[in-house]
Structure formats: structure tokens, C-alpha cells
Steps between C-alpha positions, in 0.01 A plus 500: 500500500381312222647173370592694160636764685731299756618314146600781306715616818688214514535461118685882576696364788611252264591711197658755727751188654556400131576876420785514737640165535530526050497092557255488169742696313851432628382074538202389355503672164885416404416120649221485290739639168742255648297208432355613131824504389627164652201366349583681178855361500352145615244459209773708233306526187311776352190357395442271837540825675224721293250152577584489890576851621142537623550219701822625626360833588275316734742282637759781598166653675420227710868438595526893574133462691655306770793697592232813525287259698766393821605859444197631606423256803858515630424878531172410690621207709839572619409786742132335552325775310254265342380338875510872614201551217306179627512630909385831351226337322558605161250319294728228321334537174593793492862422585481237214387774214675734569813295517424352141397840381888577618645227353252555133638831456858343530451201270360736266768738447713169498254335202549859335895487491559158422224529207694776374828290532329192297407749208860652487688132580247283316401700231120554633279671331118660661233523220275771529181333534680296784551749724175472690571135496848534650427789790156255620745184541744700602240629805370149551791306526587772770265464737478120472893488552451754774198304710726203475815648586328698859310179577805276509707726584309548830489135541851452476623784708418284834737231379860447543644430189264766274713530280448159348148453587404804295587350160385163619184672551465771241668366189206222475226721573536782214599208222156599423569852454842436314298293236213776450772814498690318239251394310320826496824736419573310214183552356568898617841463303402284194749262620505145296186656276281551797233734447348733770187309534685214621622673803140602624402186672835479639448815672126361662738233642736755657154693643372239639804360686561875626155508656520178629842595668363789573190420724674143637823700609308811656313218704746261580764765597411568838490091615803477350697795667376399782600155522 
């Protein structure tokens, strides 16, 4: 079967464990509304709020990101699934997209919610004409968050003590991502007298790190699960 193929069958194995298990929606997504409101009750002032809940959007995403990422190798590693892949000679690229095709389609439902959340919480509002803007960094920030997330997460799943090494490797990584997502949904939202046009370049930054995730992670993957 074909690379593509292989990937979009274990993006479905991945989506059909999240299905059942409900760990995005009974965990991750009232974590994540956990955290905008501690950070809501932390900063406590209207018009600090309206200027930073972009960047708390984006912060409860990448928190949320690594619970969904030792979720999904703890499914994969505890009864040796992921080694039973390798001996079968599953091409690991294909492993490696379609688990952060998986994980995109969770951390975009997430994004969705806890967008909504910051309009209804932070008094958010979504111009018209920054729609387009919005759903493209929206996309971006996805897959770069997703390429990340797979290729440490793969990394890390060897180790004792994961759990800790994940953030100590992840966190640093997508800073870049964090910067460009924020950046670019204010300009989406008019936030601080952005203007859409602002948020374009933004969004080549988000591209190019998802590519570059992208293409690194599909190739380093396999070394990596190996060792």
C-alpha cells in the first residue's frame, strides 16, 4: 500500500481510539477551559484580557497538545503496538503522518472550542474580512503543532520519565509557532488595532515551520523509533 494510504489508516485507528476512550472531550477540552480561566482569574482585568486572550488561546492549546500527545503513545507503547508496526515493516513515514494527521484533527476541534470560549469569556469579536485570515492560521498552526507534537512524542516514548521530557522537549520547539498564531489571530480579531494584513506574514511563518516539521519529522521518524 501506498505511504498515503498506510497514513490515513492509522490517522482512523487513531480517531477511532479517541472516539471511544472520549479522553479529548471528558480531559483535554475541560483542562484546556481549566487553564483559560485560571489565567483569566490570574491576570483579573477586563481590558488586559481582550489584549492577551489570543495568546491564551494558544497557550491552553499547547498545554492541552501534550496530554493528547503521551495519550496517544501510551496507547501505542504499552502493549508494543508501535514495535509491532516496525517488525511488520510499515513504512515509518507513514506511521509519522498519519499519527499527526490524528492528532491535527484533535487539536483542531480543541482550537475551535477554546476560540469559541475566548469570544464568549473575553469578549472576542471575528471581523468579516478576517475570516479567511483566522481559518489559514488556524490550519497552519495545526499542522506545525501536530509535526512537532508526533516527532517528539515518538522520541520521548522510549524514555523513562516521558512525561517530563515531553515538555522539556516540545514547549521550546513550537515557541515559534506560539509567536506566529498569536500574532496572526490578532490581526484575524482586530485585537490592539491590528489589521488583517498584519497577520499575513505571520501565517508564511507558520507554513514554513509546518513544512519544515513536516518533511524533517517524516524523515527522522523511523531512526528515532528505532533507537
Amino acid at each position: 500500500m501506498s505511504v498515503w494510504r498506510i497514513a490515513r489508516l492509522v490517522a482512523a485507528k487513531d480517531l477511532r481510539i479517541e472516539w471511544h476512550s472520549r479522553v479529548l472531550t471528558n480531559q483535554v477540552l475541560p483542562f484546556a477551559g481549566v487553564t483559560m480561566v485560571i489565567f483569566a482569574f490570574a491576570l483579573d482585568s477586563d481590558a488586559v484580557l481582550e489584549r492577551v486572550a489570543p495568546g491564551l488561546v494558544w497557550l491552553a492549546t499547547m498545554f492541552s497538545m501534550l496530554v493528547l500527545v503521551q495519550r496517544t503513545f501510551a496507547v501505542e507503547t504499552d502493549d508494543g503496538a508501535l514495535d509491532a508496526l516496525r517488525v511488520a515493516g510499515v513504512d515509518p513515514r507513514a506511521i509519522f503522518l498519519g499519527k499527526a494527521g490524528g492528532l491535527a484533527v484533535q487539536l483542531l476541534v480543541l482550537e475551535v472550542v477554546l476560540l469559541f470560549a475566548a469570544v464568549v469569556l473575553f469578549r472576542q469579536t471575528v471581523p468579516v474580512d478576517g475570516l479567511v485570515l483566522l481559518v489559514t492560521t488556524l490550519i497552519s498552526a495545526t499542522c506545525g503543532l501536530a509535526a512537532v507534537g508526533t516527532l517528539y512524542g515518538g522520541l520521548a516514548a522510549g524514555f523513562r520519565g516521558r512525561e517530563t521530557l515531553l515538555p522539556l522537549l516540545t514547549l521550546p520547539a513550537v515557541a515559534p509557532v506560539l509567536i506566529g498564531a498569536t500574532r496572526a489571530v490578532e490581526a484575524a480579531l482586530g485585537t490592539a488595532g491590528a489589521v488583517v494584513s498584519d497577520g499575513w506574514p505571520w501565517v508564511g511563518l507558520l507554513l514554513v515551520f509546518a513544512v519544515a516539521f513536516g518533511v524533517g519529522g517524516s524523515l527522522a521518524f523511523g531512526p528515532l523509533i528505532d533507537e
